[in-house]
N, C-alpha and C positions, 0 to 999 in steps of 0.2 A: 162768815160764820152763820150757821144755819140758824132761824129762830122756831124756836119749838112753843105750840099750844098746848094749853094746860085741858087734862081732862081730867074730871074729878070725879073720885070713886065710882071708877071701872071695874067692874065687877070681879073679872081673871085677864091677867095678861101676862107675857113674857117679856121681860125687858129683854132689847134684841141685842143690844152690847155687853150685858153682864150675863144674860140669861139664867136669873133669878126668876120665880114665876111669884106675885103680889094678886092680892088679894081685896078688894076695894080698897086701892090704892089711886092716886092722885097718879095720871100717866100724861107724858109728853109725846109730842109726835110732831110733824110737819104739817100733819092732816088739816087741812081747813074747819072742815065739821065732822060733826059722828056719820055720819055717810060715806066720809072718807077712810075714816078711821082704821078699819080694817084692811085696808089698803097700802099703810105704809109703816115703815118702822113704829115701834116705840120704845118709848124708856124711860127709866126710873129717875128720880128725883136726883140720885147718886149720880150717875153715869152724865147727866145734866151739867149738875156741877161741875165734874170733872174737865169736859167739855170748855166750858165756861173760864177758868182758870187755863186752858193752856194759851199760847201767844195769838194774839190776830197774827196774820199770813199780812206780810208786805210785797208791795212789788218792789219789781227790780229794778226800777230807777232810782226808789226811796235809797237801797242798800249799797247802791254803784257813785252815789254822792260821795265823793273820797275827797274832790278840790284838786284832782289832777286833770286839770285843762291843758297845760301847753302839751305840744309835740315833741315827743324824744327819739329819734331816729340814729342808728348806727351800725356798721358791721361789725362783726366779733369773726373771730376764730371757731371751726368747727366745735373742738374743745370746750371751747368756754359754753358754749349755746348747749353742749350736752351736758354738761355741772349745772348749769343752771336752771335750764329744763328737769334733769335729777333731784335737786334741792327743792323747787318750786313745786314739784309731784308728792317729796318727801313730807313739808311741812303744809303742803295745802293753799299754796298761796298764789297770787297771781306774780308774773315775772316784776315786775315794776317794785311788787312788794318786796322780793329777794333783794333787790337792786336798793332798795330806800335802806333796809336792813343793814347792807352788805356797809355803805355810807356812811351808817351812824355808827358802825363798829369800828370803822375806818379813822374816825375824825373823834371818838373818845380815846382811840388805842396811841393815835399821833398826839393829842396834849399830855400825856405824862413825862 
């Protein structure tokens, strides 16, 4: 997430994301100093916030932690590998996840 400098009543600017134009207004930017200033985006206190409130960005090791270590290896029937391929595209999911699903539906549906 970018951190943005505070510059304090700036005479006229365009906030570059909303494009409201402010009027000595308190303005943010990347900019290091007023030298830079006119150099790079800005923006309003609004547009800031906004900013500020949506999620940090994770990588993708953090979100691939699932706890599926072992190895699961097997052939299938053409068939099968196109249903399930279909369903896995359908719902968004990775094949493993069809498969854990498919399992649990499997083993509530057999105790009654």
């Amino acid at each position: 997430m970018k951190t943005f400098n505070r510059f304090p009543k700036v005479e006229d600017f365009t906030c570059d994301n909303c494009r409201v134009r402010f009027y000595e207004k308190t303005a943010y930017s990347v900019a290091r100093n007023w030298g830079d200033f006119d150099y790079y985006p800005t923006y309003c206190i609004n547009c800031v916030k906004a900013n500020e409130n949506q999620p940090k960005k994770l990588d993708k090791r953090t979100l691939n932690k699932t706890g599926r270590i072992h190895q699961f290896g097997t052939r299938v029937r053409k068939e099968f590998l196109k249903k399930l391929k279909k369903l896995a595209r359908q719902e968004k999911l990775k094949y493993v996840e069809v498969l854990e699903r498919a399992l649990d539906y499997y083993g509530e549906r057999n105790k009654k």
